[in-house]
N, C-alpha and C positions, 0 to 999 in steps of 0.2 A: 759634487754629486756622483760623480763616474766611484771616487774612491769609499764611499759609502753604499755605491748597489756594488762594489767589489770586496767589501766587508760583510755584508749582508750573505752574500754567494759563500765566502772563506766559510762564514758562520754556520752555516745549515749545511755545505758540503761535511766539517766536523762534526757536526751535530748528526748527523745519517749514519755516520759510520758507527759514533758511539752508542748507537741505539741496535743493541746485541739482541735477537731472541732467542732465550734457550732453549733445546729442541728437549721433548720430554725423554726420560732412558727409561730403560725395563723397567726399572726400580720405583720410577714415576708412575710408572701404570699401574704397577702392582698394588701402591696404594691404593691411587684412583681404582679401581677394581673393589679394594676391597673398601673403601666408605660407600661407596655405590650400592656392594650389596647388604653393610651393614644398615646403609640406608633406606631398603629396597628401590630403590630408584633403578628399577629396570633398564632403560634407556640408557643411560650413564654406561650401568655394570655392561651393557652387551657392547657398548664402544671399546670401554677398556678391553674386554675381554678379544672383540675384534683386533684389537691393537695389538695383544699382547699373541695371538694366534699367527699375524701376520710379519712380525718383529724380526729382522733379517738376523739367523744364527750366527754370524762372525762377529757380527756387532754386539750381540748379545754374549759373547763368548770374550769379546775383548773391555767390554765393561763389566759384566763379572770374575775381575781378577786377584780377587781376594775371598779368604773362608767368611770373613763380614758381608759384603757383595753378596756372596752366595748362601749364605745363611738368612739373612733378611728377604732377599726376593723368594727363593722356594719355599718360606714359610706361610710368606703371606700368599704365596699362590695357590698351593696347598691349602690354607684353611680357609682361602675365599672360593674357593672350586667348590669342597665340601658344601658349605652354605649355599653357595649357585644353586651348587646339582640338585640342593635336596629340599630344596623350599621352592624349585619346579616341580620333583618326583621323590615326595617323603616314603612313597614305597620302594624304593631299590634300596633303603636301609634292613630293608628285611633277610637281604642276603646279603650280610655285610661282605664275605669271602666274594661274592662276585663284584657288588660294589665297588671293593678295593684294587680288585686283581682289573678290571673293565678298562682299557685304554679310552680316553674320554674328556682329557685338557691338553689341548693343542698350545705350543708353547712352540712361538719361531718355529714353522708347519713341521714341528714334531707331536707327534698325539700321541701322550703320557697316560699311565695312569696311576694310580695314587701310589701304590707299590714301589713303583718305579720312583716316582719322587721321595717316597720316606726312606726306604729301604735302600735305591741305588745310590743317588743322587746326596740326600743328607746322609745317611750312614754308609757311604763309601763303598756300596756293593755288597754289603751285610747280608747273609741268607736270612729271610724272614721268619723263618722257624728254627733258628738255630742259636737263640738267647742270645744272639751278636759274639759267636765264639767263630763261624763259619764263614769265608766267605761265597758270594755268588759264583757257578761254575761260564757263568754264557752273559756277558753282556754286551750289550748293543754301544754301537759307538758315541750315539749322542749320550748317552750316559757313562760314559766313560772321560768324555769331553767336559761335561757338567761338573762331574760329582765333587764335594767337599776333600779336600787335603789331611785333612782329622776330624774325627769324630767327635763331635762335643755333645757330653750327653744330655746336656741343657735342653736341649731340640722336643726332649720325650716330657717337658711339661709347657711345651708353646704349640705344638703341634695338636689342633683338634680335629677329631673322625669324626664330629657330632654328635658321640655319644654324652651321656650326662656327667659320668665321671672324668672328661675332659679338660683339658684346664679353662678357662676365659680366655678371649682371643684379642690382639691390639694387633695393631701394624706396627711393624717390623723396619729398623732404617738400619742400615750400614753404619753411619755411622757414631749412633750410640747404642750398636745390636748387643755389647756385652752388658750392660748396665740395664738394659731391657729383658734380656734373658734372666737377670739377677733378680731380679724384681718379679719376673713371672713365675721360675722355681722358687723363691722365696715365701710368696704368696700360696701359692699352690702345696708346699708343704707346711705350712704353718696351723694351712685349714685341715688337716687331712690326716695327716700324723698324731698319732697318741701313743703318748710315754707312761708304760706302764712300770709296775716295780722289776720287774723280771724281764720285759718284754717291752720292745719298741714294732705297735703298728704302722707299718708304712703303705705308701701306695702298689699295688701290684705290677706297676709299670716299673720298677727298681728289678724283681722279677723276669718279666718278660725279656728286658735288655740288660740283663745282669752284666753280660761282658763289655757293655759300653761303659757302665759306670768301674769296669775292673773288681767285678766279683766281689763279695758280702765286705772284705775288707775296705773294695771301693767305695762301696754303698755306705757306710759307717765314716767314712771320710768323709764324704760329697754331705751326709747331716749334719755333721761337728762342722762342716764348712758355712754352713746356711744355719747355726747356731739352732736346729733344732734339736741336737743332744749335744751334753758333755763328753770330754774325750771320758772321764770316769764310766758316763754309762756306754759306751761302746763294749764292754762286756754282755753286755744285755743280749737277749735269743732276737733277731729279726721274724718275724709275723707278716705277713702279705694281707691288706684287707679284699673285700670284695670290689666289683670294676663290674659299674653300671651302665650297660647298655641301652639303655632306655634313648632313642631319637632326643634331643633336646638343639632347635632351632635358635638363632640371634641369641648364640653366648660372646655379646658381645662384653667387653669389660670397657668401662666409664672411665 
């Protein structure tokens, strides 16, 4: 008897130990944040978002240590902020320049704002008017700590403002962030692009960020790469289409 309630003990003293819970990381929230608000589930979203407000910086700094890491969380934090902000207050899309420029997503008690994440943080301190040739003259240290090691111009068809010409938005994981980017630029140019005899329309966002994708040559690459032209028509004249601002809420993609 004694050697059987001393088995019994052995048994459940191993059995306690093996029963690990994992503790949720940034990355986890981020998610969670963003089905939340794709789900409108209020509740949820302002947990996460408390979570994700109060998330101690070093910890946060030492689990994002990779361009994958940091590419998946600030994306999705980013386009689930957008949605937050603006299906409580669809009017501060009227001033999109303040909107953007507004510090206003707390992230590990840093209060960001959208600028600051597209432009520091994913484009490496990129000046925002400067077609991504320039960089920022003044930056702040948590974005200096944050920001991406390269520029990958993938970011400019996963990244939504809310406007309508934006891409469709998914969450973001580390680690199958390239095969999800692949997939998002693919999609998003396949729909959008028209090849003409002479002339290849493209998105306006090739424009905007010319020097990410490395200037008209790059941009001609980056389509023969995503097989929506041949290297032959890479001769063709590049054409920039219109970029619709029009507010458009829950673009979520299925």
């Amino acid at each position: 008897m004694r050697v059987l309630i001393l088995l019994i003990f052995l048994f459940m003293t191993l059995a306690s130990k093996a029963i690990v819970v994992k503790e949720p990381s940034a990355e986890d929230y981020s998610i969670e944040f963003f089905n939340a608000v794709n789900k409108n589930d209020s509740v949820r979203a302002n947990s996460a978002a408390f979570m994700l407000a109060s998330y101690d910086k070093e910890k946060l700094k030492k689990e994002l240590d990779s361009d994958e890491k940091t590419l998946a969380f600030w994306i999705n934090i980013y386009n689930t902020s957008v949605q937050y902000i603006l299906k409580k207050n669809p009017a501060l899309f009227e001033d999109r320049n303040a909107f953007f420029k507004a510090k206003q997503i707390t992230i590990a008690g840093e209060v960001l704002s959208f600028d600051i994440i597209e432009h520091g943080i994913l484009r490496k301190s990129k000046s925002k008017l400067s077609l991504g040739f320039f960089r920022k003259i003044k930056v702040s240290g948590f974005e200096r700590l944050f920001r991406i090691n390269k520029v990958d111009p993938r970011i400019h068809y996963a990244l939504n403002c809310g406007a309508l010409s934006c891409p469709p938005i998914v969450a973001y994981h580390s680690g199958k962030i390239n095969e999800e980017l692949d997939e998002s630029v693919s999609d998003y140019l396949k729909k959008y692009c028209v090849i003409g005899e002479k002339d290849i329309k493209v998105p306006v966002l090739f424009s905007w960020f010319r020097a990410d994708f490395g200037k008209k040559r790059g941009i001609k690459k980056f389509l023969v790469h995503y097989g929506i032209i041949t290297k032959e028509e890479k001769k063709k004249d590049l054409k920039f289409l219109d970029y619709d601002w029009t507010l458009a809420l829950d673009p979520y993609k299925n």
